[in-house]
C-alpha positions as CSV (number, residue, x, y, z in Angstrom):
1,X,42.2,-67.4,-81.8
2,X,39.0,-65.5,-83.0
3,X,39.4,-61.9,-83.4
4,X,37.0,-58.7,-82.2
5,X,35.1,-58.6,-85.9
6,X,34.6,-62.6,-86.5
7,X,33.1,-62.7,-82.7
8,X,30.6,-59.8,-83.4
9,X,30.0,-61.5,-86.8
10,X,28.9,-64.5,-85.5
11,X,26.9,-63.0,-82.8
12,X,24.7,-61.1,-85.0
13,X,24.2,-64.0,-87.0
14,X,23.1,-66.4,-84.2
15,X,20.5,-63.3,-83.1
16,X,19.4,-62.9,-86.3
17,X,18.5,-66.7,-86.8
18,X,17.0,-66.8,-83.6
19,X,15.5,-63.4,-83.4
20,X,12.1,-64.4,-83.8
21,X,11.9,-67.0,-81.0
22,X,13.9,-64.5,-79.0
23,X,11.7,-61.8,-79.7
24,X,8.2,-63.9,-79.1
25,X,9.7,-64.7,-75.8
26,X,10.7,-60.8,-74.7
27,X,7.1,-59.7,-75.8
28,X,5.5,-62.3,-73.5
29,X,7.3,-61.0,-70.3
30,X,5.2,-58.1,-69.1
31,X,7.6,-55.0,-68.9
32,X,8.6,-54.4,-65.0
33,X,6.2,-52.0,-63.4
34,X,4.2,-51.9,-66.7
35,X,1.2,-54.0,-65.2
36,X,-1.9,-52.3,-66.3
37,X,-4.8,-51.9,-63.5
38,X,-8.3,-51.7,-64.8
39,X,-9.7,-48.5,-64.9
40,X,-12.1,-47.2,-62.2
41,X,-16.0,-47.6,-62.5
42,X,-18.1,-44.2,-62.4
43,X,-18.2,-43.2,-58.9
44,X,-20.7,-39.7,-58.2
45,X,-20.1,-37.2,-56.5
46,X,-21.6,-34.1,-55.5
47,X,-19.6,-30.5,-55.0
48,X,-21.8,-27.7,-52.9
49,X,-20.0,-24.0,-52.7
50,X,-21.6,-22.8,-50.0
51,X,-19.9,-19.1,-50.8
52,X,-22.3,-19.2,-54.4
53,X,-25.1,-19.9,-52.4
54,X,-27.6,-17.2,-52.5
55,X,-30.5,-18.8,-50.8
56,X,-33.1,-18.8,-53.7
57,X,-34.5,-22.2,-53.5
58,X,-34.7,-23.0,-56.3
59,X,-33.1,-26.3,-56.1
60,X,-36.1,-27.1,-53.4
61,X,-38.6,-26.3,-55.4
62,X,-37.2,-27.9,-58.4
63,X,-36.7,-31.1,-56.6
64,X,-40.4,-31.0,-55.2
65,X,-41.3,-30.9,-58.9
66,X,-39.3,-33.3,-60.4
67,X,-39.4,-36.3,-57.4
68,X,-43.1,-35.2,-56.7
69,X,-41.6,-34.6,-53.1
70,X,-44.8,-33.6,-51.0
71,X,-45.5,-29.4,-50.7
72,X,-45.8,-29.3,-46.9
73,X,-42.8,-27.5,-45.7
74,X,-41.7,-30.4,-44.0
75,X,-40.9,-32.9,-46.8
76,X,-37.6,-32.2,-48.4
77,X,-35.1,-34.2,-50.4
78,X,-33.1,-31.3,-50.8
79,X,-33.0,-28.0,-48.4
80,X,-31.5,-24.6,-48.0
81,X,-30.5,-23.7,-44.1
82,X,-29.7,-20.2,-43.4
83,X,-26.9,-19.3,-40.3
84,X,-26.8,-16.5,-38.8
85,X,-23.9,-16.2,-36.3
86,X,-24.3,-13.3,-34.0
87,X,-21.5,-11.2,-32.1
88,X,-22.3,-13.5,-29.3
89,X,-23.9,-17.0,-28.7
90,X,-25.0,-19.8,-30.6
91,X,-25.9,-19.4,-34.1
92,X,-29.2,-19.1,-35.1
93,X,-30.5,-21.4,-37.9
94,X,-33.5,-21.7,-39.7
95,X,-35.2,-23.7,-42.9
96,X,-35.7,-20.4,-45.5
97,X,-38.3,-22.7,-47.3
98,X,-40.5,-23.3,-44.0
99,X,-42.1,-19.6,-44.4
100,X,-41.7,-18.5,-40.9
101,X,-42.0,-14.7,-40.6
102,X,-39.2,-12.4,-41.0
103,X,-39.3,-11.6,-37.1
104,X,-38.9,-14.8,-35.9
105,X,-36.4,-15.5,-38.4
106,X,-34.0,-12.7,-37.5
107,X,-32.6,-13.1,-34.0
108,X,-32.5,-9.7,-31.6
109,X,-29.0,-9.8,-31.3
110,X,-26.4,-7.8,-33.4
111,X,-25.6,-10.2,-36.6
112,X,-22.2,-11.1,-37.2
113,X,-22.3,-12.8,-40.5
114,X,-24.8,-14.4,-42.7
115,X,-25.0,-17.3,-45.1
116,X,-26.6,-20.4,-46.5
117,X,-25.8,-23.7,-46.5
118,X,-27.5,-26.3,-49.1
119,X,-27.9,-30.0,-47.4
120,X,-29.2,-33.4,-49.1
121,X,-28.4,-36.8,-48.4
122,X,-24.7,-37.1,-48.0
123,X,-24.6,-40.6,-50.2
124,X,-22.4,-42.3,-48.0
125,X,-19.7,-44.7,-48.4
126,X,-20.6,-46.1,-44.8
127,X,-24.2,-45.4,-44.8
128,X,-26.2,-46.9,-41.7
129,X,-29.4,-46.3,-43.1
130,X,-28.5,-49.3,-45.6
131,X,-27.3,-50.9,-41.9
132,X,-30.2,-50.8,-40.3
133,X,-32.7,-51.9,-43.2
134,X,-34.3,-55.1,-42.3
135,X,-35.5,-55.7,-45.4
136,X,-32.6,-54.4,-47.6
137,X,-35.3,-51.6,-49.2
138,X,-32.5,-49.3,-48.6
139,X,-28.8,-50.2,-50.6
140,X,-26.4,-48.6,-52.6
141,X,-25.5,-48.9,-56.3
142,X,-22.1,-49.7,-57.9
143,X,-21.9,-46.3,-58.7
144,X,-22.4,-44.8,-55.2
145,X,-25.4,-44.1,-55.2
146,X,-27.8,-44.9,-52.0
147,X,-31.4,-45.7,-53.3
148,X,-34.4,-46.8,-51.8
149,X,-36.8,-49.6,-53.5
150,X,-40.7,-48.7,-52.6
151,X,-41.6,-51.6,-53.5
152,X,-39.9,-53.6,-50.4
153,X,-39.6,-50.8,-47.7
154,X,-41.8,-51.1,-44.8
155,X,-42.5,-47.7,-43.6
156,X,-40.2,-49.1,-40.2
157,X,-38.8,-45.5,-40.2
158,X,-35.5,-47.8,-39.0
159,X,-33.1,-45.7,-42.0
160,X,-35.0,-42.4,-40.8
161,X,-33.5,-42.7,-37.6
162,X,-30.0,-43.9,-38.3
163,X,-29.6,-41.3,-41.0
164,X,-27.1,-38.7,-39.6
165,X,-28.0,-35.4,-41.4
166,X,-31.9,-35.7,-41.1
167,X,-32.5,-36.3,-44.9
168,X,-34.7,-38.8,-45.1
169,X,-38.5,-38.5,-44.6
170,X,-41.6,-41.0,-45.0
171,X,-43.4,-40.4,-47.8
172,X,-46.9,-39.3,-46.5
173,X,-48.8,-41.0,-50.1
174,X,-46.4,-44.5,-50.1
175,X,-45.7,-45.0,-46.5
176,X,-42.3,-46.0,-47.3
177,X,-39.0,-43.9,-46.7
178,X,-37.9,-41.4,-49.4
179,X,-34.8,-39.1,-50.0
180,X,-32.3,-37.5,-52.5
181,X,-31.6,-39.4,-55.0
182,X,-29.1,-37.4,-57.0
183,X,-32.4,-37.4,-60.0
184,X,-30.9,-40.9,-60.3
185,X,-33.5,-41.3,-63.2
186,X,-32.2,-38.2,-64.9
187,X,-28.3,-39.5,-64.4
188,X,-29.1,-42.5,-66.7
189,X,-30.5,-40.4,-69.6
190,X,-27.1,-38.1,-68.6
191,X,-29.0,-35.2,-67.4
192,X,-28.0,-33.2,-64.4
193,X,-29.9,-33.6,-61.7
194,X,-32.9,-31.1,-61.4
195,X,-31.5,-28.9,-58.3
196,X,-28.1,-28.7,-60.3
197,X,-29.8,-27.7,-63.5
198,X,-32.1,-24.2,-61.8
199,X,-29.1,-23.3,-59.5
200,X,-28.2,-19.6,-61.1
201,X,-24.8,-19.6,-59.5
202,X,-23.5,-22.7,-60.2
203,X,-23.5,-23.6,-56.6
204,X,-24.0,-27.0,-56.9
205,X,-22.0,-29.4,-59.1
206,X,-22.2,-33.1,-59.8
207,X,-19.5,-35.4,-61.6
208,X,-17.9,-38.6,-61.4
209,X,-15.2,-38.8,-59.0
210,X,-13.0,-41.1,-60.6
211,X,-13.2,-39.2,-63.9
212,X,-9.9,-36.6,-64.5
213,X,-12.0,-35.2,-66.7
214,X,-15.0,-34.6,-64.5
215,X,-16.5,-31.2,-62.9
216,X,-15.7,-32.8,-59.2
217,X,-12.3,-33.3,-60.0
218,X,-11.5,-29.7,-61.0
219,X,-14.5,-29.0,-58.0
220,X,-11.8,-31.1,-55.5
221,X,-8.4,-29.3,-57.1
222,X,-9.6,-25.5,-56.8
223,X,-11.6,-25.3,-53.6
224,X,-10.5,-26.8,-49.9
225,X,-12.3,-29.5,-48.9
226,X,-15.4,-30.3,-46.1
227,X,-17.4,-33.3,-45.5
228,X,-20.2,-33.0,-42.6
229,X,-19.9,-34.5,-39.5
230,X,-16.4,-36.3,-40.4
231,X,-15.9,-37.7,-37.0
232,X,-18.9,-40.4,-38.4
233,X,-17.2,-42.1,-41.2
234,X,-20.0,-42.4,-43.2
235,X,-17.4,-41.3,-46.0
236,X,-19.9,-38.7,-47.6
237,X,-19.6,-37.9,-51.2
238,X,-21.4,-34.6,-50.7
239,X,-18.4,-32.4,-50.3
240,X,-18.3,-28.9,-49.6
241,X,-16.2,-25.8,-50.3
242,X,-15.6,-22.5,-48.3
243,X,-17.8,-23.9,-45.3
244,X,-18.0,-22.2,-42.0
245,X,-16.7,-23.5,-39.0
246,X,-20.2,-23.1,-37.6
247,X,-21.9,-25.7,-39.9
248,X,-23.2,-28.7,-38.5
């Protein structure tokens, strides 16, 4: 009869001759719950903190620079909306780029509260301005991004219409439809885009949202979350922090 110490003996000695067949085999089964998922691709997103907002415009007329965006007051890829909610009734709210006069700007009524809210296209997971395009002019990048090409667009004013938050315009000089971009020619040379770069408060922010390591993730963690008009489901990746209830 074998003892304890012969059994363990000859145990070790059969692993040992066989250890590396053994071994080959355990490396080639994939540890449970081990199985490693690619990582994300770059995903932008854009942060607005409406509470930093000072109404400047800046950011407008740095976008009318840099996308050679059309002076009249009624082209915008980017604009600032100031709400003025009075003790009673609607709010009142009006372009502070247009240049109307101070007194038709300020309503009669008492004034509650005050502030300004920054709006651009929303770059929509769900967008029905890429929908609607006969053509497919209007599409969206792997990275999120909804562009327009100007080179197939037919001035049909088709994405003009289904757009949802009124930003998109046709371009007086091209005919064809035109709208924030995020400076999607500055992002590839890893610049920020132009209204992000002037802001003096830091209002605006831009990162990737599948980055840990990105300003729109720390932008997500430290502020509370709004998208506009969320009953849509366009999915926006404009997101906003300390928004009023009044905002549409």
């Amino acid at each position: 009869m074998m003892d304890r110490r012969s059994f363990l003996k000859k145990l070790l000695s059969a692993l040992a001759l066989s250890g590396g067949a053994l071994g080959g085999f355990l490396r080639g089964v994939p540890a449970w719950g081990q199985a490693k998922e690619e990582p994300a691709g770059k995903l932008w997103g854009f942060g607005v903190s409406v509470d930093k907002c000072i109404g400047c415009a800046r950011c407008v007329v740095a976008c009318k620079t840099e996308n050679n965006v059309p002076k009249e007051p009624f082209f915008y890829r980017t604009w600032v909306e100031r709400y003025m909610i009075p003790r009673t009734g609607e709010a009142v709210v009006t372009n502070i780029h247009t240049g109307l006069a101070p007194e038709e700007e300020i309503p009669s009524r008492p004034i509650f509260r005050s502030f300004f809210v920054p709006k651009l296209c929303n770059q929509c997971a769900h967008p029905p301005c890429v929908q609607v395009c006969p053509v497919g002019a209007t599409f969206s990048t792997d990275d999120g991004v909804v562009l327009v090409n100007d080179k197939t667009c037919i001035g049909c004013r088709y994405c003009i219409q289904a757009c949802p938050y009124g930003a998109r315009y046709l371009h007086p000089a091209t005919d064809t439809a035109d709208k924030c971009t995020f400076c999607y020619h500055r992002l590839d040379r890893e610049l920020l885009p132009a209204c992000v770069e002037v802001c003096p408060t830091q209002a605006r922010v831009i990162g990737d949202l599948n980055s840990p390591a990105s300003p729109m993730t720390r932008f997500k963690r430290m502020n509370k979350i709004f998208v506009l008009k969320p009953n849509l489901n366009t999915e926006p990746k404009v997101l906003y922090a300390n928004i009023d209830g009044e905002v549409r």
